[in-house]
C-alpha positions as CSV (number, residue, x, y, z in Angstrom):
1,X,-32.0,-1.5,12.3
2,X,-34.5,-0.7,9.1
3,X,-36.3,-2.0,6.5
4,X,-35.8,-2.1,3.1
5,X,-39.4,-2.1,0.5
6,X,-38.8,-2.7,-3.0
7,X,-40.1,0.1,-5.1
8,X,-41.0,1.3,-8.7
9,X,-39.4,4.7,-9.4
10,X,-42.1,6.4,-12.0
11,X,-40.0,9.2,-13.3
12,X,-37.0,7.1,-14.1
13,X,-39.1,3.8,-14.7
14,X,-36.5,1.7,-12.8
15,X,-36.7,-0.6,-9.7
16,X,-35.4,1.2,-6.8
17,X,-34.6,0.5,-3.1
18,X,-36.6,2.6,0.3
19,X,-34.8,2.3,3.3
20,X,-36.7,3.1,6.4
21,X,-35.5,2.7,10.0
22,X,-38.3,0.8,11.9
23,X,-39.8,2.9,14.3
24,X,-38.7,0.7,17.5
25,X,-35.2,0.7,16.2
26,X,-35.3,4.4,15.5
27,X,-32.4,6.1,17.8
28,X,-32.1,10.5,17.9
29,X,-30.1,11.4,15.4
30,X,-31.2,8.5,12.5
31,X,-32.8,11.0,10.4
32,X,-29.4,13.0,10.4
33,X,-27.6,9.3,9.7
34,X,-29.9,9.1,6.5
35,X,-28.4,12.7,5.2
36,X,-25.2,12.2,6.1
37,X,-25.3,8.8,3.8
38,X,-26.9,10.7,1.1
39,X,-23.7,12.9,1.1
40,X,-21.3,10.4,1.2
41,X,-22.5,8.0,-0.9
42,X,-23.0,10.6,-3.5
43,X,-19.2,11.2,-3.0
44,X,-18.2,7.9,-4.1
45,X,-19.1,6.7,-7.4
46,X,-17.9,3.0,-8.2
47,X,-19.8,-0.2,-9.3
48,X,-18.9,-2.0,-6.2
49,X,-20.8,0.7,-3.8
50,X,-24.6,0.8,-3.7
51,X,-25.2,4.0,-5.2
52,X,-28.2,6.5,-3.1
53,X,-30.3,8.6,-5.1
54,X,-31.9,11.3,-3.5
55,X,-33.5,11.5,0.6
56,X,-38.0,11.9,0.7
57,X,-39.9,12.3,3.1
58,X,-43.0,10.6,4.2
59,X,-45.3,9.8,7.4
60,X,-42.8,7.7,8.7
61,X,-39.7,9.9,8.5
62,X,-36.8,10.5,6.1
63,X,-36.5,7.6,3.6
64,X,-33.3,6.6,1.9
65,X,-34.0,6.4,-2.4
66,X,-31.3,4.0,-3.1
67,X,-30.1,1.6,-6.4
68,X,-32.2,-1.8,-6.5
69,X,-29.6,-4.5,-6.1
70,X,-31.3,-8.0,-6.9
71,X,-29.3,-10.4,-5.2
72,X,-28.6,-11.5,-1.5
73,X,-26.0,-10.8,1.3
74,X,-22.8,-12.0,1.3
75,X,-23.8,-13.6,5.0
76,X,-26.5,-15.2,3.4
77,X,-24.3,-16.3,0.2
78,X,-22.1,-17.9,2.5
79,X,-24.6,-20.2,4.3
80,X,-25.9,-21.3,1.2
81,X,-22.5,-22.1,-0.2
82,X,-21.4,-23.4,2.7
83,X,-24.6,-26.3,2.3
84,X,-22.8,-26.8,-1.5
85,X,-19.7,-27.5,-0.1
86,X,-18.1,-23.6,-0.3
87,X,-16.7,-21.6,-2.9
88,X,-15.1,-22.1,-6.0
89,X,-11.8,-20.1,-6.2
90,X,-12.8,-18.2,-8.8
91,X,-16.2,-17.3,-6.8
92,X,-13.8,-16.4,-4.0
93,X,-11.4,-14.5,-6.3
94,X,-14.0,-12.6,-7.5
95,X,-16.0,-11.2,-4.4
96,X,-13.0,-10.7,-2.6
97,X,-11.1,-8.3,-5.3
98,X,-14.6,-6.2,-5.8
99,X,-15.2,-5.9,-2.7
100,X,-11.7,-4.8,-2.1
101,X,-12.5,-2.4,-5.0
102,X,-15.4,-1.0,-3.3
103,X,-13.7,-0.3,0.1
104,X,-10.9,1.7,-1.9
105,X,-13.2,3.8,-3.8
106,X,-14.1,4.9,0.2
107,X,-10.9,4.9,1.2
108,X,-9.9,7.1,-2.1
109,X,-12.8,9.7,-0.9
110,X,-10.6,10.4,2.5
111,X,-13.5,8.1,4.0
112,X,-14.0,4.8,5.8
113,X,-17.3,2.5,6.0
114,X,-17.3,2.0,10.0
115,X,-19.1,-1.4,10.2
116,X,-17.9,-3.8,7.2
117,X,-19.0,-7.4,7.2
118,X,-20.9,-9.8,4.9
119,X,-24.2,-8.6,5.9
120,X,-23.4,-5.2,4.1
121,X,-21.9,-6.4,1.1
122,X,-24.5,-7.6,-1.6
123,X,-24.0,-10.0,-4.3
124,X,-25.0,-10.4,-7.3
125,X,-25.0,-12.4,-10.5
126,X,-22.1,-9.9,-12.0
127,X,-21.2,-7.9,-9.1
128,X,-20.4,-7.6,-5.4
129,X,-21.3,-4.2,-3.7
130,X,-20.7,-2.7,-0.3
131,X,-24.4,-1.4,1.5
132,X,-24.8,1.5,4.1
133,X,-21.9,3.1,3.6
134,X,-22.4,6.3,5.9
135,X,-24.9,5.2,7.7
136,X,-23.0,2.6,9.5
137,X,-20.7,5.0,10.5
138,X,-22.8,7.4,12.0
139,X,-25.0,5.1,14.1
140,X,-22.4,3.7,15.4
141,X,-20.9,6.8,16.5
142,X,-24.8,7.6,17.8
143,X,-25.2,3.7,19.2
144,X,-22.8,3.8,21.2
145,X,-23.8,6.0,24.0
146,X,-26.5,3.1,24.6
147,X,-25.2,1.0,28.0
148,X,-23.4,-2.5,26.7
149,X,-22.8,-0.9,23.2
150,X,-18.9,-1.3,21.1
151,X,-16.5,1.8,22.0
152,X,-18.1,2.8,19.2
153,X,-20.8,1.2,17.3
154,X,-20.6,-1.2,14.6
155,X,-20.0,-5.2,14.9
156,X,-17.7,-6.1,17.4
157,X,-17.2,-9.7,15.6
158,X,-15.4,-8.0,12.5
159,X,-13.7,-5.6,14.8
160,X,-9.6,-4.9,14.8
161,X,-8.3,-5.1,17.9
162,X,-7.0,-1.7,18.4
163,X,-11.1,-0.7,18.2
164,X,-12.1,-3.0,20.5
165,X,-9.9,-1.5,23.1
166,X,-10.4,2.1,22.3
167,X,-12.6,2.6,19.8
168,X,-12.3,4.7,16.6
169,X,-13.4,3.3,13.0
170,X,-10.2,3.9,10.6
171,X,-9.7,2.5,7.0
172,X,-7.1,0.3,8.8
173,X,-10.4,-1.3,11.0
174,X,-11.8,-1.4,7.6
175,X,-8.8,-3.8,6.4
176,X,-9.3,-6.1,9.4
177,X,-12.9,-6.4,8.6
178,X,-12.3,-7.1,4.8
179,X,-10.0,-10.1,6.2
180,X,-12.4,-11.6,8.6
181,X,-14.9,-11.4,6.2
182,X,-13.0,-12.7,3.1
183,X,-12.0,-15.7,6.4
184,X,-15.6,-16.2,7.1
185,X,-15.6,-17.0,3.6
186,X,-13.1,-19.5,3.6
187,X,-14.7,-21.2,7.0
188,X,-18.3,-20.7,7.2
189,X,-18.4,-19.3,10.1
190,X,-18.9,-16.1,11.6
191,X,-15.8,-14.9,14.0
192,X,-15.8,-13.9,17.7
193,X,-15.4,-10.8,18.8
194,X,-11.7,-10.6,19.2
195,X,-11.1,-13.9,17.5
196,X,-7.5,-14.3,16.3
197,X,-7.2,-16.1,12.4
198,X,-3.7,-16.2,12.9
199,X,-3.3,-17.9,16.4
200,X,-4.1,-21.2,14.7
201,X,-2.4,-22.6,11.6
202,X,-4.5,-22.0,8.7
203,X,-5.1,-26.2,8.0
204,X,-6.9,-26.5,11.7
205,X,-9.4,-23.4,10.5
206,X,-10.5,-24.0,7.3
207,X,-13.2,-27.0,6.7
208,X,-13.4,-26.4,2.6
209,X,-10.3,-26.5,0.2
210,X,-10.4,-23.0,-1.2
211,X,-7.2,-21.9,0.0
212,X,-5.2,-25.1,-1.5
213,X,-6.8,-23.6,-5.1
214,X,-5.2,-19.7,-4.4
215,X,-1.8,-19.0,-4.8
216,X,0.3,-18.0,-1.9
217,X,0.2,-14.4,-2.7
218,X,-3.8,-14.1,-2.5
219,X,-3.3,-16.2,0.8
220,X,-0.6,-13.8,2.3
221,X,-2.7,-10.7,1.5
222,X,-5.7,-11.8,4.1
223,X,-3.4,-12.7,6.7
224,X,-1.6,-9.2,6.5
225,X,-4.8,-7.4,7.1
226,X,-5.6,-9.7,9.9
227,X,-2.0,-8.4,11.6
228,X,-2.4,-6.5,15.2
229,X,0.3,-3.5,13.4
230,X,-2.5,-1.5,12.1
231,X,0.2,0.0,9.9
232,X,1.1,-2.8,8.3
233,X,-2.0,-3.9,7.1
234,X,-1.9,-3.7,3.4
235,X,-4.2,-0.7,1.3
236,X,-7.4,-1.8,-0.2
237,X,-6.3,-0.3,-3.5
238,X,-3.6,-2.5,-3.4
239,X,-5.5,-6.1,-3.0
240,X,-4.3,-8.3,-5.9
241,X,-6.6,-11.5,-6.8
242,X,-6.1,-13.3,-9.9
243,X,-7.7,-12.6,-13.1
244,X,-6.4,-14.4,-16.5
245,X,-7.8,-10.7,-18.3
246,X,-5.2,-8.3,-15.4
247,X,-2.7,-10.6,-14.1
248,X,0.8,-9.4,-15.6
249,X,4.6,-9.7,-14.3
250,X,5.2,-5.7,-15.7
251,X,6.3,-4.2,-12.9
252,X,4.4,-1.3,-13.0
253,X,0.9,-2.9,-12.8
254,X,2.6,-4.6,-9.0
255,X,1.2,-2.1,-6.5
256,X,4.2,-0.8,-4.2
257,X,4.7,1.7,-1.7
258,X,6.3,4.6,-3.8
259,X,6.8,8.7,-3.1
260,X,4.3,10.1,-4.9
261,X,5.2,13.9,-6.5
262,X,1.9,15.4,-6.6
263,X,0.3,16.2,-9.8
264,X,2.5,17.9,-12.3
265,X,2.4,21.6,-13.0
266,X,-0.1,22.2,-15.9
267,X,0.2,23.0,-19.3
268,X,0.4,27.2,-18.3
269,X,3.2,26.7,-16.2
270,X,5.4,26.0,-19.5
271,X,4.8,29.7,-20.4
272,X,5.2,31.4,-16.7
273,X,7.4,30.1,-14.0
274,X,5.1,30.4,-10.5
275,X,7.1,30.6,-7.4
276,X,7.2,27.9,-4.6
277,X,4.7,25.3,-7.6
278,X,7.7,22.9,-6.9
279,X,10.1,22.0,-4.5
280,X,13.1,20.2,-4.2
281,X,13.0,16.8,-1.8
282,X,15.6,15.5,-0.2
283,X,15.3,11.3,0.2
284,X,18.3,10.4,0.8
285,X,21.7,11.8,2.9
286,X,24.4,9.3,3.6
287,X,26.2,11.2,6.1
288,X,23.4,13.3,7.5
289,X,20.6,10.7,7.1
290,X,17.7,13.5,9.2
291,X,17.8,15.8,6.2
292,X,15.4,13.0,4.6
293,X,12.5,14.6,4.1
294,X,12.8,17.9,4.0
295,X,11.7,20.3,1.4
296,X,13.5,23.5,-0.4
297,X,10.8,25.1,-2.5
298,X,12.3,26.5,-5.9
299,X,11.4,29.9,-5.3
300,X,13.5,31.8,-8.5
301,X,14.2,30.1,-12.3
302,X,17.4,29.8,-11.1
303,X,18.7,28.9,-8.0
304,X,22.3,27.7,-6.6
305,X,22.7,24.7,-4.6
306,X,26.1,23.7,-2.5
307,X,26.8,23.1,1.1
308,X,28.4,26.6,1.9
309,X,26.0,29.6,3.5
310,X,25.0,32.0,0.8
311,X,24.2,29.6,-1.6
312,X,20.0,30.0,-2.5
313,X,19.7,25.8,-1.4
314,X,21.8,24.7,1.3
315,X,22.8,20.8,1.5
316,X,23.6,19.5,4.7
317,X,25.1,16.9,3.4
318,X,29.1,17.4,3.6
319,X,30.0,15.4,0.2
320,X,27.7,18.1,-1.4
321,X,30.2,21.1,-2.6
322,X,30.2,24.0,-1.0
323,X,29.0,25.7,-4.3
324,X,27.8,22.1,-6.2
325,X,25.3,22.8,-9.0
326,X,22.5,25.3,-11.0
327,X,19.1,24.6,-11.1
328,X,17.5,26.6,-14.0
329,X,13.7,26.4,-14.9
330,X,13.2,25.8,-18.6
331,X,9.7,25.9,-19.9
332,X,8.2,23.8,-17.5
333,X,10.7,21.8,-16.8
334,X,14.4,22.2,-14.6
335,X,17.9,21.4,-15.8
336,X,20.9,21.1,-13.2
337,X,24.2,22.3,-14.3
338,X,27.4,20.5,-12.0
339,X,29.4,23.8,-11.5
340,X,32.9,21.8,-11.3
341,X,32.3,19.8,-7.7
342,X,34.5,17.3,-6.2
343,X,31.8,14.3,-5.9
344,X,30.0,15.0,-9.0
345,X,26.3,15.1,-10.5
346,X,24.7,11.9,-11.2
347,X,21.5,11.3,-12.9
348,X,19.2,7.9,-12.5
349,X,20.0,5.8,-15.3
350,X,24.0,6.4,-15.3
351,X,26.9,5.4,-13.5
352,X,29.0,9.1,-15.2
353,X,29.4,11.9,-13.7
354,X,27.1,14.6,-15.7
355,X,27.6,17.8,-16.5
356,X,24.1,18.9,-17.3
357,X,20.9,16.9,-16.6
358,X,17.5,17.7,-17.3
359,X,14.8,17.0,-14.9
360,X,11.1,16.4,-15.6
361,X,8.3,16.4,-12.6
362,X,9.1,13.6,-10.5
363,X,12.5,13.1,-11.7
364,X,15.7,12.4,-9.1
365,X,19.2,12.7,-9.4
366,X,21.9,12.6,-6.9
367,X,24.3,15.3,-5.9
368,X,27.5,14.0,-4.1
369,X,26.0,11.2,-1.8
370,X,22.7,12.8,-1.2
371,X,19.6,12.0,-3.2
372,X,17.2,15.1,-4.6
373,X,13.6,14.6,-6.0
374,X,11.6,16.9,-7.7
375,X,7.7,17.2,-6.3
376,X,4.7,19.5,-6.4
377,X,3.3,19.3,-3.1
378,X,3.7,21.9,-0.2
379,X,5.8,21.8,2.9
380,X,3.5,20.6,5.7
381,X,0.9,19.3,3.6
382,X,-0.8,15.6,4.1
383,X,1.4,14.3,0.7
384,X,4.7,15.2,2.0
385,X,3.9,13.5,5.7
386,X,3.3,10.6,3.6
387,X,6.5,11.4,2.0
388,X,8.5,11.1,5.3
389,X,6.4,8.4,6.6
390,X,7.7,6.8,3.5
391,X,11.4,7.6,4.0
392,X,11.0,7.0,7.8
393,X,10.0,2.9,6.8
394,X,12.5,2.9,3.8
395,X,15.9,3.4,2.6
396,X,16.1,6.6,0.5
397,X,18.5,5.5,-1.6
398,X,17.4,2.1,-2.7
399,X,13.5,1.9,-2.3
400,X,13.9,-0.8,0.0
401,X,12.5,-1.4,3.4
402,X,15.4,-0.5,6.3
403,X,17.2,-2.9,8.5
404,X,14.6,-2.9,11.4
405,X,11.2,-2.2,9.2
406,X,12.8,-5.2,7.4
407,X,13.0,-7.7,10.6
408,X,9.5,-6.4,11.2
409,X,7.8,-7.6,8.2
410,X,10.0,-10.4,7.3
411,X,8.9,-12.2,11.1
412,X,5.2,-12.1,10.1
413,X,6.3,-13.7,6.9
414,X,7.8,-16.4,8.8
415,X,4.8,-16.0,10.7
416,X,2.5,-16.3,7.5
417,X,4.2,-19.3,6.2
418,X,4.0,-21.3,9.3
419,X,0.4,-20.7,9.6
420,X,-0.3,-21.4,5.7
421,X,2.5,-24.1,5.7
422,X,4.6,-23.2,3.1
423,X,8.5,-22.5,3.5
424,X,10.4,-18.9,3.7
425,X,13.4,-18.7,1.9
426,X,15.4,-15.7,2.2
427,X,18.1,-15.0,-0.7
428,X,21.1,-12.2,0.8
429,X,23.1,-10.4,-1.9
430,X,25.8,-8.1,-1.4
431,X,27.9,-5.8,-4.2
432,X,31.5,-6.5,-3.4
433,X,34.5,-4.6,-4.8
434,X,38.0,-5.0,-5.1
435,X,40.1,-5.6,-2.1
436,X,37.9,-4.1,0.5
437,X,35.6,-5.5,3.0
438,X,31.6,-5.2,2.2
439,X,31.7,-3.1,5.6
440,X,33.7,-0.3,4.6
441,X,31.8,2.7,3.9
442,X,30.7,2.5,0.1
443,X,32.1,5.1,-2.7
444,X,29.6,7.2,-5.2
445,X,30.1,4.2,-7.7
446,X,29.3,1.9,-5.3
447,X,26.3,3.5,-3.9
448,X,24.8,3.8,-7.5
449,X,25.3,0.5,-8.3
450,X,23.3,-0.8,-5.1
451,X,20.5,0.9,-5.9
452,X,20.4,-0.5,-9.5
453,X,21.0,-3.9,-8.4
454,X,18.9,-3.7,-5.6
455,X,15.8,-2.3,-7.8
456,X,16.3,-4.6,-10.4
457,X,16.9,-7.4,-8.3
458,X,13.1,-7.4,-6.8
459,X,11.8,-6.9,-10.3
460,X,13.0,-10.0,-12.0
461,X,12.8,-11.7,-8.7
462,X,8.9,-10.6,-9.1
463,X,8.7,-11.1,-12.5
464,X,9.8,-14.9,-11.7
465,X,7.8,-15.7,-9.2
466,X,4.3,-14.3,-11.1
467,X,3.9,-12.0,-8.1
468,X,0.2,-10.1,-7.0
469,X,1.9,-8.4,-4.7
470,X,6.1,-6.5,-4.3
471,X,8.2,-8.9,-2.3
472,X,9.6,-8.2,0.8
473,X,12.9,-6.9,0.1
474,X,15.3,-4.4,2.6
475,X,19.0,-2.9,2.9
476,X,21.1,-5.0,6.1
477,X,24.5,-3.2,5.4
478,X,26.7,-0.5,3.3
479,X,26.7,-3.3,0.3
480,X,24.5,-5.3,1.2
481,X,20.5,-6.3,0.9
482,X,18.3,-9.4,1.5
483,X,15.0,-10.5,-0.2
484,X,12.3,-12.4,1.3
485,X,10.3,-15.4,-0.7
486,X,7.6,-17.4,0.4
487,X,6.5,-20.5,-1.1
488,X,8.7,-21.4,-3.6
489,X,11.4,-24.4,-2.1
490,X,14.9,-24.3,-1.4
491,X,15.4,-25.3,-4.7
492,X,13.2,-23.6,-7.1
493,X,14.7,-20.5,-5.2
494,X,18.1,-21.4,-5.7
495,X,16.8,-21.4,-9.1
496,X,15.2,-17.9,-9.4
497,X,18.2,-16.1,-7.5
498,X,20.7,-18.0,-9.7
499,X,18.7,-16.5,-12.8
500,X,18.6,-12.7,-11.4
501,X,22.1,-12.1,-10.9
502,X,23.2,-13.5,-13.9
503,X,21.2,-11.0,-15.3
504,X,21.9,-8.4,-13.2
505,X,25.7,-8.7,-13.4
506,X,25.4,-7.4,-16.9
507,X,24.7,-4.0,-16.0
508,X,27.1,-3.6,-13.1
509,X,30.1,-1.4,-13.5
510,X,33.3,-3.7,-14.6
511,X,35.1,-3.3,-11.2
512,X,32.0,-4.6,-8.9
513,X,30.0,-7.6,-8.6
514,X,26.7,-9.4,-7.5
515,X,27.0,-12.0,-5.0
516,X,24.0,-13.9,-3.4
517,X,23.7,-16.8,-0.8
518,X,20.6,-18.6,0.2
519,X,19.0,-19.8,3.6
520,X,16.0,-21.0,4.5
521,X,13.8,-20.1,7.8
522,X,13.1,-23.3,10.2
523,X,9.8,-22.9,12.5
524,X,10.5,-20.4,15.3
525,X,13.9,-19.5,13.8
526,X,14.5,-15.5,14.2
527,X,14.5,-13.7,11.4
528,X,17.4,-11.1,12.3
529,X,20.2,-14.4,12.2
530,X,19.3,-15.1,8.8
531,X,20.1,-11.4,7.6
532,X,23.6,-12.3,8.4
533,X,26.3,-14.3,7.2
């Protein structure tokens, strides 16, 4: 659509980049593309997006000032590979995780690139970076009134399906067209519009032995973004390749789906309490499971919470005392006082019953058998959607996916490891009591204990397998939960579940314990029989 001169930048005394749409390719509405990629580019500053300097005129329209990147396109630095006999892992590894990087510094902006494919990603000797970011977008939405065009522009070979049929670039079309593109890079050869990776196990596909060098984590990441559930596709930010210098088992550098709170009040607040800066969430309600989600915003420093009407926070949860607890603001921060209720106060890292409990941003405790979390965002606003998207896919109380989100995503890894070959084993544990049946509806200690056991039990199972990415992990009963592993055999899982609950016994309460049992998926077997005994 343009052309692209090489130029010496006087002021600065760098090599810099023109862009300039050929005048038979030029299209109403181009010079306004140009601007618009001024702004946006200028929006996102990372190493892995070309960065635009400034929009000049001259006698052939607008031209596009943008960074000199001396290398060559990723479409032509696969053909070239590709004549060597393809990529390296570590090549691979290391396009594919900058790349990634790029896409979620546009993603972070609220933004998405619209037409992602090798021929706009640049690579260098040190660096891979993402081209016409902006542009892209807005030509396609100005291309496609021609007859023949896309719904909506860009390239229909690196299209997701859901665009093909109706149009619409979204950072979820972006994901597709990260993993057809990180797949063209594995084949060598450019996809079909509407071609399907993951009709075909992965063996027939692939002509060079890159994958057999990844491990089965960097493998199951592509084939996510290449699933028809736009939701499920995985977030840029969270694409995991490995790096000797960043790869770690600490849980906290694992990227996972988590509530976020918002930002914490700042250092003023500690001097003067503002009404409504916080707000009390609600993620989890045994016997009143819509509450989830909603918000009570802490309006006064202090403030009574309990089930009966009067009280300043009414629980609809009916274990929640009629007049339960005190929330009192104390520079900055909260503190809940139990005012004498039946089912007691409980904070996160205790199985007692507390009578006080101080409460930082972010914090959660549980009152009776509802849940509670502390957050700084508004009622209605974009982070607490996400927030009940979140508890809409996961169980409150345990941070795990539920029962059906759980047969969801564990099918497409059956899916994933019949395509890549390698075997699902799925490990079910269960917290079992003293004379009573795992069905029976679970007591306060109970509950707690779950959610410790289940928490730690997808750490260390993490931790043990060296994992990129969180495991798939969800709650299938009262007591009960099942984790997903794929890759590792029958044996070496036997191994890894046999190692977590002897370590997670140790910090279950004296009356309960942690049993597991292990099965393994056969080809075509349904997922949902395996969740059961």
């Amino acid at each position: 659509m343009g052309e692209v001169f090489l130029a010496y930048d006087r002021t600065t005394q760098q090599p810099a980049a023109l862009k300039v749409v050929r005048e038979e390719s030029r299209m109403p509405g181009d010079d306004e593309a140009l601007r618009q990629e001024l702004l946006l580019a200028r929006s996102v500053s990372h190493p892995n997006v070309c960065r635009v300097h400034d929009l000049a005129p001259s006698p052939w329209g607008p031209i596009l000032v943008m960074e000199h990147i001396a290398g060559q396109t990723l479409h032509t630095h696969i053909r070239r590979r590709k004549a060597q006999g393809g990529y390296t892992a570590d090549e691979f590894r290391k396009i594919a995780s900058e790349t990634a990087a790029g896409l979620a510094a546009i993603h972070a902006q609220g933004l998405v690139h619209g037409d992602l494919k090798p021929g706009n990603v640049m690579v260098t000797n040190d660096r891979a970076i993402i081209l016409d970011f902006g542009f892209a977008q807005e030509r396609a939405r100005l291309s496609a009134r021609r007859p023949g065009a896309p719904p909506d522009g860009g390239t229909p070979n690196y299209m997701a399906p859901e665009r093909l049929r109706s149009g619409g670039a979204s950072p979820e079309d972006d994901m597709y067209a990260l993993g057809l593109t990180l797949w063209e890079m594995w084949t060598c050869r450019v996809p079909e519009p509407g071609y399907r990776p993951r009709a075909k196990p992965m063996r027939s596909q692939i002509m060079f032995d890159v994958p057999a060098s990844l491990s089965v984590d960097e493998i199951k990441q592509i084939f996510r973004c290449l699933i028809d559930d736009s939701v499920a596709r995985p977030h840029a930010r969270h694409m995991r390749f490995f790096n000797p210098t960043s790869l770690t088992t600490s849980q906290v550098q694992i990227p996972r789906e988590r509530i976020n709170p918002g930002p914490p009040p700042g250092r003023g607040a500690s001097d003067v309490f503002v009404p409504g800066s916080q707000s009390l969430l609600v993620t989890y309600s045994a016997n009143a499971p819509d509450a989830a989600g909603t918000m009570f915003p802490l309006s006064k420093p202090v403030m009574t919470i309990g089930r009966r009407a009067g009280q300043d926070i009414v629980m609809p949860e009916p274990t929640v005392s009629g007049s339960h607890a005190i929330l009192r603001w104390q520079a900055g921060s909260w503190s809940i006082e139990d005012t004498g209720s039946t089912n007691g106060t409980f904070a996160d890292h205790s199985y007692d019953r507390k009578q006080t409990i101080s409460l930082l941003h972010g914090a959660e405790i549980q009152l009776g058998e509802s849940r509670v979390k502390i957050v700084s965002f508004a009622e209605g606003s974009p982070q607490h959607e996400r927030a009940r998207a979140y508890l809409a896919r996961r169980d409150g109380l345990t941070g795990l996916l539920t029962r059906d989100q759980l047969v969801r995503v564990m099918e497409d890894d059956r899916a994933f490891g019949e395509w890549s070959g390698v075997p699902l084993t799925i490990a079910r544990y269960q917290i079992r009591g003293p004379n009573r049946h795992v069905s029976d509806r679970p007591a306060i200690l109970e509950m707690l204990a779950l959610r410790r056991a289940a928490q730690r039990v997808v750490e260390l199972t993490e931790m043990l397998l060296l994992s990129l990415v969180p495991v798939t992990g969800g709650r299938t009963g009262p007591l009960k939960f099942a984790i997903a592993m794929t890759g590792p055999s029958l044996d070496e899982a036997r191994n890894v579940v046999e190692q977590v609950v002897s370590q997670v016994q140790g910090n279950m309460p004296d009356s309960l314990d942690l049993a597991a049992t292990i099965v393994r998926a056969e080809p075509g077997q349904q997922v949902q029989a395996l969740l059961d005994d």
